[in-house]
ChimeraX commands (.cxc) that place a marker at each C-alpha (Angstrom):
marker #1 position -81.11,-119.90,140.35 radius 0.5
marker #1 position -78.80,-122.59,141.65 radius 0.5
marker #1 position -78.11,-125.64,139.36 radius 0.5
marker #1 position -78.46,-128.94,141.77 radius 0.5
marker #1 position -77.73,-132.12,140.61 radius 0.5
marker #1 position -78.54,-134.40,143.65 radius 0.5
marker #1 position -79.77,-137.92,143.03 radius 0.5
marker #1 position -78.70,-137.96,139.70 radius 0.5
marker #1 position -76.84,-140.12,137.89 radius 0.5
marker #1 position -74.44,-139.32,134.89 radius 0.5
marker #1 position -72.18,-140.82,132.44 radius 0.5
marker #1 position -69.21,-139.22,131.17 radius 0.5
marker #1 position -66.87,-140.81,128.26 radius 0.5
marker #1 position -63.29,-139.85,127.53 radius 0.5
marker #1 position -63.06,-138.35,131.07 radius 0.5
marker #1 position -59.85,-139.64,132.65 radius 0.5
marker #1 position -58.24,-136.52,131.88 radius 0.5
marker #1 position -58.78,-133.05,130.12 radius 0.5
marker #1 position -62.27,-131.61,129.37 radius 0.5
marker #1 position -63.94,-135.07,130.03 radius 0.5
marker #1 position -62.32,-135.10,133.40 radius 0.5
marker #1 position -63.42,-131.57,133.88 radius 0.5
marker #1 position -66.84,-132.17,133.03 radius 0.5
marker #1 position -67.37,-134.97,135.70 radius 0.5
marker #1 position -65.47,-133.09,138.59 radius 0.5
marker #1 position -67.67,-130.43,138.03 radius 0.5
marker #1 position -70.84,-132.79,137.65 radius 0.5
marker #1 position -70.00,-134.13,140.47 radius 0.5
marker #1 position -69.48,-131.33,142.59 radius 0.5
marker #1 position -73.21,-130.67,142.00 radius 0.5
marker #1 position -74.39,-133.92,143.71 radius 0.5
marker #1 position -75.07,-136.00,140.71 radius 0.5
marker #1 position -73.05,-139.64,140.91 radius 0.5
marker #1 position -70.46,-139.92,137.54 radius 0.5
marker #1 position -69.60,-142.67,135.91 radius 0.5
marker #1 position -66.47,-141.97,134.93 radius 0.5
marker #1 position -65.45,-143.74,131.63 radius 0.5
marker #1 position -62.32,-143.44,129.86 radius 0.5
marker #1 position -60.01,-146.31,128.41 radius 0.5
marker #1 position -56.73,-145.99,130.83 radius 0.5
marker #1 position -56.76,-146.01,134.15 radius 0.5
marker #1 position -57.09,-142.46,135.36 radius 0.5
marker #1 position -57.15,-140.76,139.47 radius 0.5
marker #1 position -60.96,-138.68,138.63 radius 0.5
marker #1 position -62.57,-140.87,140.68 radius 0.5
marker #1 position -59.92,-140.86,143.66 radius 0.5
marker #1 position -60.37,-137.15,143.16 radius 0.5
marker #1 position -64.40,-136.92,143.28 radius 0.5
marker #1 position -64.50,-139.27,146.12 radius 0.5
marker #1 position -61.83,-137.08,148.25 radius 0.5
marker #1 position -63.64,-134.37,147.60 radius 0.5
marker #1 position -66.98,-135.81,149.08 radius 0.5
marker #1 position -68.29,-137.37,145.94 radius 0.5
marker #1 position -69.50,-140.51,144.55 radius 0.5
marker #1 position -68.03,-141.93,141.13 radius 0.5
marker #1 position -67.41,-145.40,139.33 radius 0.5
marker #1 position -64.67,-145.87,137.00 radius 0.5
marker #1 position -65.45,-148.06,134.04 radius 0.5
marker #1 position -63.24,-148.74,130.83 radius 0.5
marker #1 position -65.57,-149.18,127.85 radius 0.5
marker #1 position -64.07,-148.65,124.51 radius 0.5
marker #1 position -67.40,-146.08,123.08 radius 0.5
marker #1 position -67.12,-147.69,120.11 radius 0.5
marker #1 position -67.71,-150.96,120.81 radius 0.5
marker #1 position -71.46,-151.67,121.58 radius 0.5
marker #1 position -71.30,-154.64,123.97 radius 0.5
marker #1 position -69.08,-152.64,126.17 radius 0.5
marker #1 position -71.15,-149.47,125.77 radius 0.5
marker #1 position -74.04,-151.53,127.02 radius 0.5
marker #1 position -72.12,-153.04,129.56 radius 0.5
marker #1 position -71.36,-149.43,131.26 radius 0.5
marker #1 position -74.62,-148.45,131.36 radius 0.5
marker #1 position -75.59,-152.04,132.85 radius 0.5
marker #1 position -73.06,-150.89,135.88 radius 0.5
marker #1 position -74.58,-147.41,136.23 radius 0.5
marker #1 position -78.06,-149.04,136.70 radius 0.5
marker #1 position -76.63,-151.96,138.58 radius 0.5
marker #1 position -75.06,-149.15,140.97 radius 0.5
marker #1 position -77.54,-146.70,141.03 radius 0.5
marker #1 position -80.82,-147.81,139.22 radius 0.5
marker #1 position -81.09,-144.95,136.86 radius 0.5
marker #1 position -79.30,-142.79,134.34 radius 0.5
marker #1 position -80.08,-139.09,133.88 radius 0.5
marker #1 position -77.07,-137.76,131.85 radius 0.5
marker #1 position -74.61,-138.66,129.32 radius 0.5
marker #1 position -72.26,-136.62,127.96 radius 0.5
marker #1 position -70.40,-137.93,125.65 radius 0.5
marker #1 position -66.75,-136.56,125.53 radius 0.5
marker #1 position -64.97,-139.18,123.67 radius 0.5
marker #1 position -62.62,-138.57,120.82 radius 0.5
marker #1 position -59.53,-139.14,119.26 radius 0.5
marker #1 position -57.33,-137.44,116.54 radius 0.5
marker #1 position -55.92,-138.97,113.35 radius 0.5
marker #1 position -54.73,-135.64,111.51 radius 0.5
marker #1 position -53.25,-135.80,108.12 radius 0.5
marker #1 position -54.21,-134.01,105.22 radius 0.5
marker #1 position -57.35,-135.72,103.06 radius 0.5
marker #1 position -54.41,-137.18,100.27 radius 0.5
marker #1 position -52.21,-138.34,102.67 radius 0.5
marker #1 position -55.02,-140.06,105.24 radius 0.5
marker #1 position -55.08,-144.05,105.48 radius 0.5
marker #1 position -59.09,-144.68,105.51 radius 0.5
marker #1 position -58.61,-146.50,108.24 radius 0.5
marker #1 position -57.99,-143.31,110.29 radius 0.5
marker #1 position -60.42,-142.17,108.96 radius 0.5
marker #1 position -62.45,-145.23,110.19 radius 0.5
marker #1 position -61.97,-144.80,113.41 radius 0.5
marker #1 position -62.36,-141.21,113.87 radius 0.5
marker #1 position -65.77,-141.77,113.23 radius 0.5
marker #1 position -66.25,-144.82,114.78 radius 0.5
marker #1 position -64.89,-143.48,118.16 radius 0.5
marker #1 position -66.55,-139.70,117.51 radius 0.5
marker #1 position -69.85,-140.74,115.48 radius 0.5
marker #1 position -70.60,-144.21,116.70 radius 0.5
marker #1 position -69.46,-144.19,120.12 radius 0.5
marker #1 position -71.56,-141.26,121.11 radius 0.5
marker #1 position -74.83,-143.16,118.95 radius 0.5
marker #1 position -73.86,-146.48,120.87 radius 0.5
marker #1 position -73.81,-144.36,123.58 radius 0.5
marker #1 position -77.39,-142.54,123.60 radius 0.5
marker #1 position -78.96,-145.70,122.25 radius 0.5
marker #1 position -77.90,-147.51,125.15 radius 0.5
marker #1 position -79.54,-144.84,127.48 radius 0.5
marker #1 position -82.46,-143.85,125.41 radius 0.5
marker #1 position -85.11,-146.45,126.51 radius 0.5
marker #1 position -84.18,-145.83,130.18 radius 0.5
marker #1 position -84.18,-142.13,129.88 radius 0.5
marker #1 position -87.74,-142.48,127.57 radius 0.5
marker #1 position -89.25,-144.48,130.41 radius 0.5
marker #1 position -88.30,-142.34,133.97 radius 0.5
marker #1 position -89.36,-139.24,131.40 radius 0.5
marker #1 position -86.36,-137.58,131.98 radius 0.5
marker #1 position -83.11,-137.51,130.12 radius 0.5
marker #1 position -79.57,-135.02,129.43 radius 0.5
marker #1 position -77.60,-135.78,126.25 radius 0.5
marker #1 position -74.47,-133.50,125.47 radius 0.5
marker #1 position -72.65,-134.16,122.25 radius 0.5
marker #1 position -69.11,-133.05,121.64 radius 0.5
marker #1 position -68.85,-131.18,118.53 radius 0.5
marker #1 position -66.35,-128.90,117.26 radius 0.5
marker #1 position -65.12,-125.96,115.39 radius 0.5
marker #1 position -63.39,-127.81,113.29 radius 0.5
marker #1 position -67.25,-129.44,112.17 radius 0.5
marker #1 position -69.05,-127.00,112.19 radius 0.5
marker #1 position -66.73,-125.04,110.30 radius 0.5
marker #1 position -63.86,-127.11,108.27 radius 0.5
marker #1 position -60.11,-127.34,109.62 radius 0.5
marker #1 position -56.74,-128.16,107.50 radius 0.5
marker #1 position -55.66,-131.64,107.73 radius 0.5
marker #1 position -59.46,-132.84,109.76 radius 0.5
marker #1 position -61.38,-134.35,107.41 radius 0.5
marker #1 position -62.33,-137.33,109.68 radius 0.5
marker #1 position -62.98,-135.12,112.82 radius 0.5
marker #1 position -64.46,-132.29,111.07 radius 0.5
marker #1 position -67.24,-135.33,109.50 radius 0.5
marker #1 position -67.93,-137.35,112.68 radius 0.5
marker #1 position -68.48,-133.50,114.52 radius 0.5
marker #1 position -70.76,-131.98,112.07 radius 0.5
marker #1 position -72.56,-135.58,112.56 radius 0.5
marker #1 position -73.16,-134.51,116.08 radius 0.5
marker #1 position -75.07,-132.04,114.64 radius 0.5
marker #1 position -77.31,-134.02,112.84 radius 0.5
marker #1 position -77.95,-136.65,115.70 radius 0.5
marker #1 position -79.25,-133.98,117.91 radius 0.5
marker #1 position -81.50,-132.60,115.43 radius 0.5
marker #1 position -83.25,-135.72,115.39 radius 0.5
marker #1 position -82.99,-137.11,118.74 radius 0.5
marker #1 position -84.37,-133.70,120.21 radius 0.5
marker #1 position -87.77,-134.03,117.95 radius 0.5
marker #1 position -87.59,-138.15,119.32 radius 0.5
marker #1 position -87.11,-137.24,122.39 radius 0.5
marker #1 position -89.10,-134.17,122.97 radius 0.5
marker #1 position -92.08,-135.74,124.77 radius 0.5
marker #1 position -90.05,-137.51,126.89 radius 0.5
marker #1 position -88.69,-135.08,128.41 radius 0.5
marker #1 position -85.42,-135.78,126.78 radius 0.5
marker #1 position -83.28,-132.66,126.52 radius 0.5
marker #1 position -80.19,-132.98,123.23 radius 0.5
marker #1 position -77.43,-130.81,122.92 radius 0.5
marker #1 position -74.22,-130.42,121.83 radius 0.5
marker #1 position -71.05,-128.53,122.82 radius 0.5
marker #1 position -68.40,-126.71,120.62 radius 0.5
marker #1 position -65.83,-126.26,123.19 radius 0.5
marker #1 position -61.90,-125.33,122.84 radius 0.5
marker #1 position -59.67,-125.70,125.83 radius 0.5
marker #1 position -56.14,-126.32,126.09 radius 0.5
marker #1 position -55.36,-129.94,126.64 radius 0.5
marker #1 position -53.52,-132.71,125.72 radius 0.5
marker #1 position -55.02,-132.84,122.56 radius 0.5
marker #1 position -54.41,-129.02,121.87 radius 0.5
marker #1 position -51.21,-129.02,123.56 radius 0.5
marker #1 position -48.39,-127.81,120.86 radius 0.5
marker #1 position -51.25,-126.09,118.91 radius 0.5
marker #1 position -51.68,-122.91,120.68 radius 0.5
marker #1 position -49.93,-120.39,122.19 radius 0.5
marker #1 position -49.17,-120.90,126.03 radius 0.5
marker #1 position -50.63,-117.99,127.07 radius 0.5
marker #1 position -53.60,-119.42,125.12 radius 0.5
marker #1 position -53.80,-122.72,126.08 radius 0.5
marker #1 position -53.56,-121.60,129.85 radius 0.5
marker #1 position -56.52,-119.18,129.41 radius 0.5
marker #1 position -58.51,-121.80,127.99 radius 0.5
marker #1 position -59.25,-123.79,130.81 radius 0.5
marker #1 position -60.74,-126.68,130.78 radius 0.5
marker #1 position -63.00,-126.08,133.53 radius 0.5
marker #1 position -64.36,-122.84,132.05 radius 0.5
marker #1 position -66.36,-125.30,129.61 radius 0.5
marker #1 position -67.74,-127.29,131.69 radius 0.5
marker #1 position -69.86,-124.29,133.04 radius 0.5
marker #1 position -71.85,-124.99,130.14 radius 0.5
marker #1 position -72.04,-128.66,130.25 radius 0.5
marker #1 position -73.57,-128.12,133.77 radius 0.5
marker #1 position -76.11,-125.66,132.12 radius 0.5
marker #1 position -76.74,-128.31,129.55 radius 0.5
marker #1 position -77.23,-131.17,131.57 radius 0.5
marker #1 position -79.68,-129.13,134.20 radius 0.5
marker #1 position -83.30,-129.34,134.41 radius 0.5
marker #1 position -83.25,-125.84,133.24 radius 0.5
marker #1 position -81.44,-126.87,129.97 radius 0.5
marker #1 position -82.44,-125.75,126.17 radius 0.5
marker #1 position -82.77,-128.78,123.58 radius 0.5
marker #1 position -81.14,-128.88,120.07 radius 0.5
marker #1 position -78.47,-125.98,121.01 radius 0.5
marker #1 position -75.01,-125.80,119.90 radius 0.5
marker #1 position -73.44,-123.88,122.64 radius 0.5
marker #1 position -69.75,-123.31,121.62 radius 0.5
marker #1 position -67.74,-122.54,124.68 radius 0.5
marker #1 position -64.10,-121.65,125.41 radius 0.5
marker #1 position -61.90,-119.56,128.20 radius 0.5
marker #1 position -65.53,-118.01,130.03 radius 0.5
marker #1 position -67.11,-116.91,126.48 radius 0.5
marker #1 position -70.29,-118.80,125.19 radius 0.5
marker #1 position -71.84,-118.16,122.11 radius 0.5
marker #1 position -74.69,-120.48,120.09 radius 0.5
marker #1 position -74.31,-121.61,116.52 radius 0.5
marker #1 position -77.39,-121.62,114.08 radius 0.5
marker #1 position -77.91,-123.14,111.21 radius 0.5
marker #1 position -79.83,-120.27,108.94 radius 0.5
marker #1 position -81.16,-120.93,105.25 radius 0.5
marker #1 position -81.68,-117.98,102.78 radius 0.5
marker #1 position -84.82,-117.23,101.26 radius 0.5
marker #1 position -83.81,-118.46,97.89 radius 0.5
marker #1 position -85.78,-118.19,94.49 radius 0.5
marker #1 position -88.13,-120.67,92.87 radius 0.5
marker #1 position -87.12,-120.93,89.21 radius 0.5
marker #1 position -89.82,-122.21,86.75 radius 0.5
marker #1 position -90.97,-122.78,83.03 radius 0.5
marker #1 position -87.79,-122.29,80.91 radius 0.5
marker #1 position -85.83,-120.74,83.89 radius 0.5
marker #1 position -85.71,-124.31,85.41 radius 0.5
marker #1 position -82.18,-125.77,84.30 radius 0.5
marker #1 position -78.23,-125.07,85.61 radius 0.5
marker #1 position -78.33,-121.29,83.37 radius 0.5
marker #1 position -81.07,-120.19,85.80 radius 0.5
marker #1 position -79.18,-121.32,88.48 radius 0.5
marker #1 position -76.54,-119.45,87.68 radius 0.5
marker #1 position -78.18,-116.38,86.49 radius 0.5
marker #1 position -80.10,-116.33,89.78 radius 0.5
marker #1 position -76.67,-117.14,92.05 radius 0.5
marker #1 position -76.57,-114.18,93.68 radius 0.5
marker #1 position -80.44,-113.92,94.76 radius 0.5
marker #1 position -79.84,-117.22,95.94 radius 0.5
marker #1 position -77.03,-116.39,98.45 radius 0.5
marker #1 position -79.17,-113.16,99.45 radius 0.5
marker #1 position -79.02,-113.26,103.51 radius 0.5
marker #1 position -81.66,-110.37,103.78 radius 0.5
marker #1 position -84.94,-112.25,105.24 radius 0.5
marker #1 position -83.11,-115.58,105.87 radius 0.5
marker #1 position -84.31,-117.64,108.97 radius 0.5
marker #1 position -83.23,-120.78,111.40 radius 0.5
marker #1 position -84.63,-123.92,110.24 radius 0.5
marker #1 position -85.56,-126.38,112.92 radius 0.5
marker #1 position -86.93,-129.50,111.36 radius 0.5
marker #1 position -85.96,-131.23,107.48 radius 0.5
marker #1 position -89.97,-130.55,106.85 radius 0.5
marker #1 position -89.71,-126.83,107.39 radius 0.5
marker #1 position -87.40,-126.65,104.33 radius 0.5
marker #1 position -89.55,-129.04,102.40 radius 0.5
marker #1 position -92.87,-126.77,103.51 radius 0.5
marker #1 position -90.60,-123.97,102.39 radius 0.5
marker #1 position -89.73,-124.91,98.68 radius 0.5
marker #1 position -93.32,-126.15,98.61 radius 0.5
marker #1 position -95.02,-122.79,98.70 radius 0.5
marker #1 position -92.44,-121.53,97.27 radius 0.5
marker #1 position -93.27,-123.60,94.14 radius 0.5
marker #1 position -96.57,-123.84,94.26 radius 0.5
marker #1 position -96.67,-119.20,94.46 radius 0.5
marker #1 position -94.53,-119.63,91.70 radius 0.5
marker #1 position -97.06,-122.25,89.67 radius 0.5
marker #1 position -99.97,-120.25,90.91 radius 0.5
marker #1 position -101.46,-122.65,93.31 radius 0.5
marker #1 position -103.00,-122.69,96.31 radius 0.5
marker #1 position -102.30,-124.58,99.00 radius 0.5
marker #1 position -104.20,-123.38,101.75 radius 0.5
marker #1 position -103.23,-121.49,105.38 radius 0.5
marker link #1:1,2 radius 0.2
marker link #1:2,3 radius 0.2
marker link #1:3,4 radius 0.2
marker link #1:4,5 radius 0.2
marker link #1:5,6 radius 0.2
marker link #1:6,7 radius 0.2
marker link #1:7,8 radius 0.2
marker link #1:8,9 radius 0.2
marker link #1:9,10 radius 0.2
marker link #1:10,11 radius 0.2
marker link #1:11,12 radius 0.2
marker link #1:12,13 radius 0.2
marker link #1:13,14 radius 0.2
marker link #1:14,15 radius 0.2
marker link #1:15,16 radius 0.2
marker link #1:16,17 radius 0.2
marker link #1:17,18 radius 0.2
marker link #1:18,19 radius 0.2
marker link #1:19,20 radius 0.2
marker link #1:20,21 radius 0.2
marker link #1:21,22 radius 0.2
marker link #1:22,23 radius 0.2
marker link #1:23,24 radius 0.2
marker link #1:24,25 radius 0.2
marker link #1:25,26 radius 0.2
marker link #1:26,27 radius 0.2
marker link #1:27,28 radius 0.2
marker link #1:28,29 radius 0.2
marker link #1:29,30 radius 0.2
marker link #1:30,31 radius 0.2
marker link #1:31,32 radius 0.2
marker link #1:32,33 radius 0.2
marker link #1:33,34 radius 0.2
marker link #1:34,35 radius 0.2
marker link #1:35,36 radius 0.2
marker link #1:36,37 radius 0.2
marker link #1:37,38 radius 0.2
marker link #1:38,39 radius 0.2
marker link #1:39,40 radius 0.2
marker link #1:40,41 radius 0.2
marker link #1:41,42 radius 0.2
marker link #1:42,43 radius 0.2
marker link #1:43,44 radius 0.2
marker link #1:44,45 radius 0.2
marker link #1:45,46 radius 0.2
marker link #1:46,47 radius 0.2
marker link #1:47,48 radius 0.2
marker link #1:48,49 radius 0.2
marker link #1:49,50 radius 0.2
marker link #1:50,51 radius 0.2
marker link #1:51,52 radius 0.2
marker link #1:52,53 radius 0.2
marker link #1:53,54 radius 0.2
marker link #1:54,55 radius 0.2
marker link #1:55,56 radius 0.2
marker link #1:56,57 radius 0.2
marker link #1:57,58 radius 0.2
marker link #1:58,59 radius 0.2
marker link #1:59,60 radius 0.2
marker link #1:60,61 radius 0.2
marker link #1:61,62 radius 0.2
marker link #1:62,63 radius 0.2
marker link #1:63,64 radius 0.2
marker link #1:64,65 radius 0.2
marker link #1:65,66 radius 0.2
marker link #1:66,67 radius 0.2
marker link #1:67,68 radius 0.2
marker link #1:68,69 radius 0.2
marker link #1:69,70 radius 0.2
marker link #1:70,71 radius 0.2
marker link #1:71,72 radius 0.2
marker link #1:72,73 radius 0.2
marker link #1:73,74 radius 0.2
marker link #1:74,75 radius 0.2
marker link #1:75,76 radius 0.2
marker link #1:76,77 radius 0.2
marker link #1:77,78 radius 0.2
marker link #1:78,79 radius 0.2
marker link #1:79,80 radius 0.2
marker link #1:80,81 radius 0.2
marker link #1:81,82 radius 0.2
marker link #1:82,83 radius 0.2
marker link #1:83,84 radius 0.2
marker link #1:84,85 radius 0.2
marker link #1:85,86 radius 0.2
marker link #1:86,87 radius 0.2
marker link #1:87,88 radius 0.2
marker link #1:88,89 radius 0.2
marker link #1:89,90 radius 0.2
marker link #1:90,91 radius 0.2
marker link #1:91,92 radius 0.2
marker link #1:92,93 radius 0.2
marker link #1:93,94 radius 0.2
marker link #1:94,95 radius 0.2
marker link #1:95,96 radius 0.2
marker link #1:96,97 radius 0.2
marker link #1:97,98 radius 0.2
marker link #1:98,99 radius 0.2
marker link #1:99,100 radius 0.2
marker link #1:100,101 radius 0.2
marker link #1:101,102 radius 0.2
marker link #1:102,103 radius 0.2
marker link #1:103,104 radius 0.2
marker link #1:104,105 radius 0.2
marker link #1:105,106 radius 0.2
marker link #1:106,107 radius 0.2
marker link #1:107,108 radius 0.2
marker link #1:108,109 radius 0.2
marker link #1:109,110 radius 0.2
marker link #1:110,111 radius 0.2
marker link #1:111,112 radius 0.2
marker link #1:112,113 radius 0.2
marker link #1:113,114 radius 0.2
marker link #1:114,115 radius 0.2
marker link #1:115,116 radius 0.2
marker link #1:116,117 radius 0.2
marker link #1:117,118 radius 0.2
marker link #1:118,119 radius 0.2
marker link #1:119,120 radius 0.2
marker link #1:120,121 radius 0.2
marker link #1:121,122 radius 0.2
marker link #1:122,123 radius 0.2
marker link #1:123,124 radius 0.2
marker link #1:124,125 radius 0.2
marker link #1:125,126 radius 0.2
marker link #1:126,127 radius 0.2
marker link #1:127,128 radius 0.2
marker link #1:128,129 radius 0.2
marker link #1:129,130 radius 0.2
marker link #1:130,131 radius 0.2
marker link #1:131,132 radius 0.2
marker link #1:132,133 radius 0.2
marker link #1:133,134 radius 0.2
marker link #1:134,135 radius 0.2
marker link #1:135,136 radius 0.2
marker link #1:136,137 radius 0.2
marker link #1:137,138 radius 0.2
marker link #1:138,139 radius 0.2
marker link #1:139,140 radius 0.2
marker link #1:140,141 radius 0.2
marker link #1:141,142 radius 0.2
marker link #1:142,143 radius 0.2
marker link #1:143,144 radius 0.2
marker link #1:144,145 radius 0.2
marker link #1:145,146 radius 0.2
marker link #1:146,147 radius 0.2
marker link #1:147,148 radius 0.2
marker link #1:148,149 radius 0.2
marker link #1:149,150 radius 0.2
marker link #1:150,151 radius 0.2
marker link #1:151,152 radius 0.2
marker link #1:152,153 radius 0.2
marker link #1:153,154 radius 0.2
marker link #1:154,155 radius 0.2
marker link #1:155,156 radius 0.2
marker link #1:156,157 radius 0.2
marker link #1:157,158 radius 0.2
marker link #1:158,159 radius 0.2
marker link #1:159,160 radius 0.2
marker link #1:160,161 radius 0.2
marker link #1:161,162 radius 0.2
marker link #1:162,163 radius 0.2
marker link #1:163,164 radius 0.2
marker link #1:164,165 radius 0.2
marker link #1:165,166 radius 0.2
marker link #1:166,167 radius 0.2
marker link #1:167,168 radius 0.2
marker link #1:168,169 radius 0.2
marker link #1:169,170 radius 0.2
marker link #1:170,171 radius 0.2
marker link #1:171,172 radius 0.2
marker link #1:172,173 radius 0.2
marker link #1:173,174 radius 0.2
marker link #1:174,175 radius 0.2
marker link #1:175,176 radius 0.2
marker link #1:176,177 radius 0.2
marker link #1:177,178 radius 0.2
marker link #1:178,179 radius 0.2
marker link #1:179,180 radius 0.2
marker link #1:180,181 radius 0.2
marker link #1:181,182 radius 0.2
marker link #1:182,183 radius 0.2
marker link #1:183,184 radius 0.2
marker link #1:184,185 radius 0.2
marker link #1:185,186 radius 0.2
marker link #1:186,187 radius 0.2
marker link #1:187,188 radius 0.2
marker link #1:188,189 radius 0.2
marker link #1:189,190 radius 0.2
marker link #1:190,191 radius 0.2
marker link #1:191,192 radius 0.2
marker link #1:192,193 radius 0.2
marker link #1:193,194 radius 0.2
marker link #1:194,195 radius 0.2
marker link #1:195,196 radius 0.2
marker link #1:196,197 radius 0.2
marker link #1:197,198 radius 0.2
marker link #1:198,199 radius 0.2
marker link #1:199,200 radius 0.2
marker link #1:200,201 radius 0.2
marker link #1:201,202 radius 0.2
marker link #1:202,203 radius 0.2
marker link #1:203,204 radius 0.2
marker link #1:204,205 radius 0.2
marker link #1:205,206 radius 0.2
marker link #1:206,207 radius 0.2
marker link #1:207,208 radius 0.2
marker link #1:208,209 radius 0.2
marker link #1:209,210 radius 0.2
marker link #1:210,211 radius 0.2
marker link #1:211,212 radius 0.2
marker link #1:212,213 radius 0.2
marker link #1:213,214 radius 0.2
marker link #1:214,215 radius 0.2
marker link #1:215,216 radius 0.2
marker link #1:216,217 radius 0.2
marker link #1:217,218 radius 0.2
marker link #1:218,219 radius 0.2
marker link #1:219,220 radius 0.2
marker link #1:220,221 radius 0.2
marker link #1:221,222 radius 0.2
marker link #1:222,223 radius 0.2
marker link #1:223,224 radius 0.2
marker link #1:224,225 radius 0.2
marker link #1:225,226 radius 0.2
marker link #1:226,227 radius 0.2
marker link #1:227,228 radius 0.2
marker link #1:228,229 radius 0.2
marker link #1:229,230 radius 0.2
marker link #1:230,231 radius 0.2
marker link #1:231,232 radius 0.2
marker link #1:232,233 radius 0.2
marker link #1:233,234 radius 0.2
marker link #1:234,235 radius 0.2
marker link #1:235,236 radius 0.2
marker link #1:236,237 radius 0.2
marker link #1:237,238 radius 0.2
marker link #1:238,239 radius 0.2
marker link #1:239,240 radius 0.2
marker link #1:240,241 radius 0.2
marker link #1:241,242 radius 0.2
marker link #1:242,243 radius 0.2
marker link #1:243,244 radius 0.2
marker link #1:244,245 radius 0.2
marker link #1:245,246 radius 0.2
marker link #1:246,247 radius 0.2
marker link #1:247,248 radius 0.2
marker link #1:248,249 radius 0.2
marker link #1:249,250 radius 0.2
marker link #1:250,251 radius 0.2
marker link #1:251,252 radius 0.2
marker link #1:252,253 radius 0.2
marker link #1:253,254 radius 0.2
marker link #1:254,255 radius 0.2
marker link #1:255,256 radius 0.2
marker link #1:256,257 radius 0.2
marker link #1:257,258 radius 0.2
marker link #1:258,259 radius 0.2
marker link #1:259,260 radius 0.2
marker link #1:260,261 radius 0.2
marker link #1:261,262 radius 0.2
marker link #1:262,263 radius 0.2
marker link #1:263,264 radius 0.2
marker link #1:264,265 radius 0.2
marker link #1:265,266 radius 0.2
marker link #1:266,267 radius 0.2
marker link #1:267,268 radius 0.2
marker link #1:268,269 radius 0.2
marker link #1:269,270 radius 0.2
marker link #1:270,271 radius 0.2
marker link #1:271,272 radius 0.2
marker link #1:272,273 radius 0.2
marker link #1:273,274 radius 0.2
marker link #1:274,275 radius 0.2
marker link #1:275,276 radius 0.2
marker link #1:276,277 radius 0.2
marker link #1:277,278 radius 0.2
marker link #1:278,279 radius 0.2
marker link #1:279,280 radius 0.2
marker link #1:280,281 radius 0.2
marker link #1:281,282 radius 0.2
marker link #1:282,283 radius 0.2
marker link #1:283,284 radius 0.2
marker link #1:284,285 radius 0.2
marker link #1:285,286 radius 0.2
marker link #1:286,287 radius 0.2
marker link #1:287,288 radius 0.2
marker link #1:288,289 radius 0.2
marker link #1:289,290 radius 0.2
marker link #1:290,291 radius 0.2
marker link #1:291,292 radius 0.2
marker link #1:292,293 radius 0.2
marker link #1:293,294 radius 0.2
marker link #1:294,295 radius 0.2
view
């Protein structure tokens, strides 16, 4: 199976330099014609041009929705279609939770959280109405799992999470594939934080083999594929079985009494949908209250 990408069109944000700039070289390299956002002035689209490509530089700030709008304006201006976004965009504002302004805090998720929202909305009618659509979050280790001194990254990347949960049930019948990425590579914002040896096998490029993947016709929806130096791995959400508590079991002793049966992994499954859960504690209750409630 080879992965083309001719005639396509793609957006990537943050990509004057480090993963973003990897993930439109590579995009490129597969036919498909990059926007290429990022706030400085950056060389990736001297470099996808040399190399036989086609590219656009544009300077949107993500978080600002005019702009964001603007971008996509030039994309269809240029070429009359967008098929992929992937939105790469991010700063850091590390400090401990005590010691963070709010206003860092602010932004983080403006840039992270909004700026990747102002970015799908402004693509989501288009890619609704040609039927065909690629959405790559960024989100991160550090969200999915909690990092020292991250409060405002580790909240605007679980948030990823939750946006493509809903935007792949929107966007299903569209045709309308949402995922997200989990990706560590050594760059300028990991630079200082890991070893060398580290940070130089943690290429940048060996993530963007998976934001190819993801933004193929082939791709999955609602995926969290975390990526880093050639290994790939998905993260799932799972949900225990839990126990229904009832009569006079039904207050914070039962709770407690019944903590450990509640943390019990053994028959746990992936929930794909908020109603699934709700369906779930539904007949769950209902067993428990001795009604039926049908197949």
């Amino acid at each position: 199976m080879s992965i083309r990408l001719d005639k396509q069109v793609a957006i990537v944000t943050g990509a004057g330099q480090g993963l973003g700039r990897s993930h439109a070289v590579a995009l490129a390299a597969r036919g498909a014609r990059v926007v290429v956002n990022d706030l400085g002035h950056n060389t990736v689209v001297d470099e996808i041009v040399e190399a036989g490509g086609t590219a656009l530089a544009n300077t949107a700030d993500v978080a600002d929705w005019q702009q964001v709008k603007e971008m996509v304006n030039q994309a269809m201006d240029a070429w009359g279609r967008v098929d992929i976004l992937v939105n790469n965009a991010g700063i850091l504002r590390d400090k401990s939770f005590l010691k963070m302004p709010m206003e860092d805090f602010q932004r983080v998720v403006d840039v992270h959280l909004i700026g990747s929202a102002n970015c799908a909305r402004a693509v989501w009618e288009i890619m609704r109405e040609q039927a065909y659509g690629r959405i790559v979050f960024t989100s991160s280790s550090s969200g999915l799992y909690g990092n020292f001194g991250q409060a405002n990254y580790g909240a605007a990347k679980m948030a990823m999470v939750g946006l493509m949960n809903t935007l792949h049930l929107e966007g299903a019948k569209y045709n309308i594939r949402v995922n997200c990425l989990a990706p560590v590579a050594g760059t300028a914002m990991t630079d200082g934080l890991l070893p060398e040896p580290v940070f130089r096998l943690l290429t940048p490029e060996s993530v963007s083999h998976g934001v190819v993947f993801l933004c193929s016709e082939q791709a999955p929806s609602r995926v969290v594929l975390a990526a880093g130096g050639g290994s790939f791995a998905v993260y799932k959400g799972f949900e225990t079985p839990g126990v229904c508590l009832h009569g006079d079991e039904l207050n914070a002793e039962g709770v407690a009494a019944a903590w450990s049966e509640i943390c019990d992994e053994n028959g746990m499954r992936e929930i794909k949908a908020g109603f699934e859960q709700s369906e779930k504690f539904a007949r769950q209750g209902a067993a428990a209250s001795g009604i039926d409630l049908g197949s």
